[in-house]
N, C-alpha and C positions, 0 to 999 in steps of 0.2 A: 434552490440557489442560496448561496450563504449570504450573510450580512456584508453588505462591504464594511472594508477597514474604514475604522475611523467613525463609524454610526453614531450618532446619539441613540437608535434603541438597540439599548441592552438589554429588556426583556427578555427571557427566553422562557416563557410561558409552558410551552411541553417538558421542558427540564426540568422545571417547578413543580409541575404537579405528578412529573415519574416520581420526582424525589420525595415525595409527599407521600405516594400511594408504598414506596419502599420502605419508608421509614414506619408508615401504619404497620405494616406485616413484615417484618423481618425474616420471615422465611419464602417471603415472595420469589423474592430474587434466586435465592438456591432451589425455587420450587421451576422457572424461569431454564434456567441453566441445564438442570435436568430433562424438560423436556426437548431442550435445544439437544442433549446429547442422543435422547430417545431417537429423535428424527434424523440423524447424522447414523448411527446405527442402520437405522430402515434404509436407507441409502440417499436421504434426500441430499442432493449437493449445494443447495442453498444453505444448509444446516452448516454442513461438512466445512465447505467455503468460508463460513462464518465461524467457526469455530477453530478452523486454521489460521485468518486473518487476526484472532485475539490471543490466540497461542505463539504466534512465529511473526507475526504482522505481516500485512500486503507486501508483495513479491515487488521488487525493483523493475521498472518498465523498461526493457533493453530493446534499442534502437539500432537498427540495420545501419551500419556504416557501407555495404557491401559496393553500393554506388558510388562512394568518391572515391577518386582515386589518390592512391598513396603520397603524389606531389601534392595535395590539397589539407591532407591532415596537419595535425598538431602535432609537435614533440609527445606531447602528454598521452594523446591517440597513439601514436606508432609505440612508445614504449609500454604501452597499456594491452595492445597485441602482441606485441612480443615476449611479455611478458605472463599471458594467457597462455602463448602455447608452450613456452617453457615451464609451466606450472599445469600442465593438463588437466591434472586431478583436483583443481582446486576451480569452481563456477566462478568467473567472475561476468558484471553489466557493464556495460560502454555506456554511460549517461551523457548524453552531448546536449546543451540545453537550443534551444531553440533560436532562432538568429541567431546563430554561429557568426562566425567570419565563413565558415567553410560555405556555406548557402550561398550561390549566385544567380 
């Protein structure tokens, strides 16, 4: 669990002392990296995943609007569909945040 906002502790003790054992060996970190590649190669998909997520960053979380119906959406929603499929080739996410208006 992360720190809530606003904490008085600002510690961050594991930060510290990664930063400490990097800064001792300098080639830690590319020694680190490589064998992160090693395992991505062999097919581990933790590796892979990891390795995608710091190259491209974590994938947008797209949320099924399929349930509501079209009288309940937003301007923003209908022209953001219609807009998808007049652009086929181009992926777009429908991010709707949570407690909408739409939610009844």
């Amino acid at each position: 669990m992360a720190r809530p906002v606003g904490s008085p502790n600002r510690e961050r003790p594991f930060n510290v002392a990664l930063r400490m054992a990097l800064r001792g060996d300098p080639l830690l970190l590319r020694r680190i990296a490589r064998k992160l590649t090693e395992k991505a190669e062999e097919g581990d998909l933790a590796a892979i995943r990891e390795i995608a997520d710091r190259l491209d960053g974590k994938p947008a979380q797209a949320i099924d609007r399929r349930d509501v119906p079209v009288e309940k959406m937003s301007d923003e929603e209908l022209h953001f569909l219609l807009s998808a499929e007049l652009e086929a080739d181009t992926p777009k996410v429908l991010l709707i945040p949570p407690n909408s208006k739409h939610e009844a």
